[in-house]
N, C-alpha and C positions, 0 to 999 in steps of 0.2 A: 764177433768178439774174440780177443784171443786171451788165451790160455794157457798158462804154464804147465810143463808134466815136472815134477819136483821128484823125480826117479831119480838117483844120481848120485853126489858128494857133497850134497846142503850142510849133510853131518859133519861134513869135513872143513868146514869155512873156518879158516884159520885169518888172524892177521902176522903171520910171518913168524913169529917165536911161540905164541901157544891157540890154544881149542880155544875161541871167543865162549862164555860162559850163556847157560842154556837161558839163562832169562833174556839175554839181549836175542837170541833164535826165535824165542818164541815170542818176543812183543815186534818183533819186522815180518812176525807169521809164520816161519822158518821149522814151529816146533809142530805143526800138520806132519801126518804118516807122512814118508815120501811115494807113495805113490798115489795119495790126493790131487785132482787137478786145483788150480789154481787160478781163479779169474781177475786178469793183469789192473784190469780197472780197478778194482779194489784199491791198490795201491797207489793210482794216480789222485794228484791233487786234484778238490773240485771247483778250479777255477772256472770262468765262463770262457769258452773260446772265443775267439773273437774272427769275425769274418767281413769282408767287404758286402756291403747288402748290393742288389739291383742299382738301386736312386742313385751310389756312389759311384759303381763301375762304368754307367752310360756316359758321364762326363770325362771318366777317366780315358776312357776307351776312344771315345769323342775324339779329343787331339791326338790319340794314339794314331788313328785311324787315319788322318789328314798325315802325321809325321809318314808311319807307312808310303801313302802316296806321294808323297814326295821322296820316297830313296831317303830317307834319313836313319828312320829304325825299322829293323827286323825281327826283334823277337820280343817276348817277355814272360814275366814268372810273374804268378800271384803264390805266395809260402804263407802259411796261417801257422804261428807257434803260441804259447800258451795266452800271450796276452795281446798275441799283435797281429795283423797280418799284413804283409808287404807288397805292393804291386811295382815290380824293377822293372825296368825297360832298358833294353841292348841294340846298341848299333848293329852288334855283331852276337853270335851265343856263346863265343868263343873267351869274350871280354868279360870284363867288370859292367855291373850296371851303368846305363849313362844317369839317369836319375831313379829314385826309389822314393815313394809314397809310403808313411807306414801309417798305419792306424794303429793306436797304444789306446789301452782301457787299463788303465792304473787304477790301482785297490782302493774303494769306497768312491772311484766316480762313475759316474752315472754317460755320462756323456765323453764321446771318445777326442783325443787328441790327432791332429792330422800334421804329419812331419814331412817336408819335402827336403831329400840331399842328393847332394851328386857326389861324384868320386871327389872334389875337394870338401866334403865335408857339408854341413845342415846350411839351407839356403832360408828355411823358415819352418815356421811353426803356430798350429792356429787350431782352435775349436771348428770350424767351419773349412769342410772339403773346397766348397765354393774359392774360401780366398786361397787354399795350396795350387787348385787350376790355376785359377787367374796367374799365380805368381808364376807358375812353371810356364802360361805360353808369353807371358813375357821374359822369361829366360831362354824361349827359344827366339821370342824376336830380336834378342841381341846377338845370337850367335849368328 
């Protein structure tokens, strides 16, 4: 976990012309001694993260693995941020993704959204991973 050390010039948080007043310090936490540690979590939202499971990534990985063998793609990123996580695939590491898979779990659903885009923008959009595969290896059978 990490940990702030609040040692320092917290006292001193200014917005440009005066001292921010101590009740807005102490409702962002601010008004602990400063040499209190600080556990960062606290402060973060308690959203759910959202992560690609198993059952998703063997499909994904599936045509990954064929593109691969045939000299097509090279590399790829899986990034997890508060609500999504992204699986990009690169020709090159160098480049822009050639397509991006994202999983979205939007507030009060239960069941996630699956977005496939390439660099010109969103090619579809579906509750079901199954049909963003399906659609992507038929975007590669047209190229």
């Amino acid at each position: 976990m990490g940990y702030l050390d609040l040692r320092g010039t917290l006292g001193q948080i200014s917005n440009g012309r005066s001292r921010l007043p101590e009740s807005a310090l102490s409702e962002a936490g601010y008004g602990r001694a400063m040499n209190q540690l600080l556990n960062i979590a606290e402060f973060r939202r308690n959203s759910p993260r959202v992560f690609f499971d198993r059952t998703e990534l063997l499909p994904i990985l599936g045509i990954y693995s064929r593109q691969v063998s045939r000299g097509l793609w090279r590399d790829y990123t899986i990034d997890h941020r508060s609500n999504m996580a992204v699986f990009s695939i690169f020709r090159r590491a160098r480049e822009q993704p050639l397509f991006a898979i994202t999983k979205v779990l939007l507030r009060g659903d239960r069941n996630p959204k699956f977005v496939l885009t390439s660099r010109n923008g969103q090619i579809g959009s579906s509750r079901s991973l199954a049909e963003i595969v399906d659609l992507l290896s038929r975007q590669l059978a047209v190229v």
